[in-house]
N, C-alpha and C positions, 0 to 999 in steps of 0.2 A: 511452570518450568520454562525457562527461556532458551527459545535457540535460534541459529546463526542465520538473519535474514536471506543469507543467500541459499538456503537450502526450501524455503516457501514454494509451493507449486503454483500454476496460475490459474486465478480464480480468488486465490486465501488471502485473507486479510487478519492481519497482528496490529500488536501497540507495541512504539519500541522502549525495551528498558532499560538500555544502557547504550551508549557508543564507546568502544573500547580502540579508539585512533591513538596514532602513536603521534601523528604530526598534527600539530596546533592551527596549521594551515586550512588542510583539508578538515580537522572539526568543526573550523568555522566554517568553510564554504558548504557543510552538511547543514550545520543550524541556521545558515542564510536561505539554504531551500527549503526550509521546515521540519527535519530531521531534527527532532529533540525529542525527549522522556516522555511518555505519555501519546506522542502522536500517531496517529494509525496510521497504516503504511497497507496497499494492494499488489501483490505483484500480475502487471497484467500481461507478460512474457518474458519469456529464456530466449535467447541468441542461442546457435546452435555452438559446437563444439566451446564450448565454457565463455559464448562472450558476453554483451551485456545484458543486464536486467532493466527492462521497463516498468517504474514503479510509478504508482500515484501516491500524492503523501496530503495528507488530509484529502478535501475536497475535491481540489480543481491541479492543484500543481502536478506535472509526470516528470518525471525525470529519467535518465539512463546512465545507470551506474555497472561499472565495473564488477564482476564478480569479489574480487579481492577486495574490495572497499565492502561489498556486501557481507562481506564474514567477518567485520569488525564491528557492526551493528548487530545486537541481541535483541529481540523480541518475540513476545507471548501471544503461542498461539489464538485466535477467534479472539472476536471482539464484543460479539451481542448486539451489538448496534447494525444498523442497517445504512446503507450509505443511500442518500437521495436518487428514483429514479431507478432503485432494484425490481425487480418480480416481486409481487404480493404488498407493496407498499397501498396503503387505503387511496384513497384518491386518482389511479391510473386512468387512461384516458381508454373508454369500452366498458368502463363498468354502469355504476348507477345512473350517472349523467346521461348516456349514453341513448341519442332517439333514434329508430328503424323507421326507414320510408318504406313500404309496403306499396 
């Protein structure tokens, strides 16, 4: 079920599946940042009284989008994937590697 990237809480991460822009303008400047079908998207804050969304979009790119522009991008909720650098990924730094001087 897909719904309107700007209603995601912070923390959540989607894939987006559709952008549904009216202006050809702003579609491009969305698929220049990386906003395209398939790409997962973080929301890692809300602006208070309805302002911007601080998003990450794939890896490494953030960006800060307008609410209104956010509710013309759809996307499905979870991903399954883990983004590099989460809690519980194998290899963190304090696990096995890890030597105690006593």
């Amino acid at each position: 079920m897909s719904v309107k990237l700007s209603i995601l809480k912070p923390g959540q991460i989607a894939t987006i599946t559709a952008i549904n822009t009216k202006e050809s303008g702003l579609h491009r400047r969305l698929e220049a940042m990386g906003f395209k079908v398939g790409q997962q998207v973080k929301l890692l804050r809300k602006a208070w009284l309805k302002g911007p969304l601080h998003l990450r979009v794939g890896l490494t790119t953030e960006v800060a989008m307008r609410r209104h522009e956010a509710e013309e991008i759809l996307v499905k909720m979870g991903s399954g994937d883990r983004e590099a650098g989460e809690v519980g990924e194998v290899g963190e730094a304090g696990e096995e590697n890890s030597m105690s001087i006593d």
